[in-house]
N, C-alpha and C positions, 0 to 999 in steps of 0.2 A: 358812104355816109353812115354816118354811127346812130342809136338810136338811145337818148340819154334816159329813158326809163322806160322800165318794160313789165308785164303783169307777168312773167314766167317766175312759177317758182318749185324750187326743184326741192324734193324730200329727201332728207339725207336717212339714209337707213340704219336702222335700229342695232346699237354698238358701234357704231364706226366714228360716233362722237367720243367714247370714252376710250376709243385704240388712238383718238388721234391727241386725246388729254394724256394719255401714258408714255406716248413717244414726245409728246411740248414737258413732259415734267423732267425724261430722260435727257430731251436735250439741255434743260437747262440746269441739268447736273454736271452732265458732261462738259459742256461747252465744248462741241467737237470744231475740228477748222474746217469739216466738209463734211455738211449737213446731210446732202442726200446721200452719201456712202453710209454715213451713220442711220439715215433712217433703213437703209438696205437692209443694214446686218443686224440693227435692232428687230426690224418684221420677219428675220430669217432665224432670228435666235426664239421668236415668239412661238413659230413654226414650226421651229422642232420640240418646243416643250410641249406644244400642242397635239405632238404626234408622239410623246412617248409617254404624256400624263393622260392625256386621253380629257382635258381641262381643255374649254377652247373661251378667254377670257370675253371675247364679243359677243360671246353667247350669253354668260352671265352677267354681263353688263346689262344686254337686252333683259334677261328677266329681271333682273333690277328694278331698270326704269320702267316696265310694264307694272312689276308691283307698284311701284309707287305712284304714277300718272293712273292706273286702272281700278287703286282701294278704294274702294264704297266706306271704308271708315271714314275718311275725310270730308265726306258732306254730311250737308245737316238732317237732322233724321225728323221726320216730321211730327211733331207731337203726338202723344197718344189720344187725345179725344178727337185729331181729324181723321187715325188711323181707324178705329172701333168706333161702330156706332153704339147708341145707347144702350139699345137690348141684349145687345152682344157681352158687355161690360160684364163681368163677373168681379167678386168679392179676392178671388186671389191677384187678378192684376195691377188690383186698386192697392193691394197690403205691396206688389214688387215694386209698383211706384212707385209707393212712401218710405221704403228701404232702399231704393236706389238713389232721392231724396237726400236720404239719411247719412248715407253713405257718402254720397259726393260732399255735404254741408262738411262730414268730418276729416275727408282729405282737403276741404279749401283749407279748416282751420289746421291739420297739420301745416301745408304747406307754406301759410301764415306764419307759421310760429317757428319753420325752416329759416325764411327771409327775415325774417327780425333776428334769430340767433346769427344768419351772414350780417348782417346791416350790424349788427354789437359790433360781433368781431372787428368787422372792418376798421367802425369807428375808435375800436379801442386800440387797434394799429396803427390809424392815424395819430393817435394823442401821444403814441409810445413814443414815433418816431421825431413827431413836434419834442417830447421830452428831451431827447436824444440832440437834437438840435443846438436844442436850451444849453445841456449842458455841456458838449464842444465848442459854442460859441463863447460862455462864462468862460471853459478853460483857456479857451484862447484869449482873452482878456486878462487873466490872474498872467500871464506868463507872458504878456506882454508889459503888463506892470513892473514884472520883476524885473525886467531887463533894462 
């Protein structure tokens, strides 16, 4: 008797996701006709560059996705008036404040005035290629005429 759901969950360990995404990308380069010989010689070719580079790719995988699952930059930092209390406040954290403030206001508006110069371009690529359009479909009219 089978059991059709079960609370067992097993942890797959750390790099063996990204060795088993490097051998799915190889196979379907290869397209080999016998998969597990190909997974053989692909983890046996891994093996030995692991053993003469002294690089072991599971390894760096792991600290990869540890960096990235583990950054403290990616959550949200808690304002500074719940961080400092009053008395604590001083005159220079209140001036890095308002230069950090300052700072961020003038990368929003670069990055503003980034997406408007993309959004031009684009639009002016569309208009080109509508041009272009225009004018192979006219020429193919004039040269239909003439015939």
């Amino acid at each position: 008797m089978s059991i059709p759901f079960s609370n067992t969950h097993y942890r797959i360990p750390q790099g063996f996701g990204n060795l088993l995404e490097g051998l799915t990308r190889e196979i379907l380069r290869e397209q080999p006709d016998n998969i597990p010989a190909f997974a053989a010689a692909y983890f046996e070719n891994l093996l030995e560059k692991r053993e003469k580079t002294n690089f072991d790719p599971a390894e760096w995988a792991t600290k990869v996705d540890d960096r990235f699952y583990n950054n403290h930059a990616f959550k949200e930092q808690e304002p500074l008036e719940k961080c400092e209390p009053e008395k604590e406040k001083s005159q220079t954290s209140m001036e890095e404040v308002t230069a950090l403030n300052e700072s961020s206001e003038k990368d929003k508006d670069m990055e503003e005035n980034a997406a408007i110069k993309i959004q031009a371009a684009f639009r002016g690529h569309l208009a080109r290629e509508k041009v272009k359009k225009m004018k192979s479909s006219d020429l193919q009219e004039k040269t239909e005429e003439n015939k």
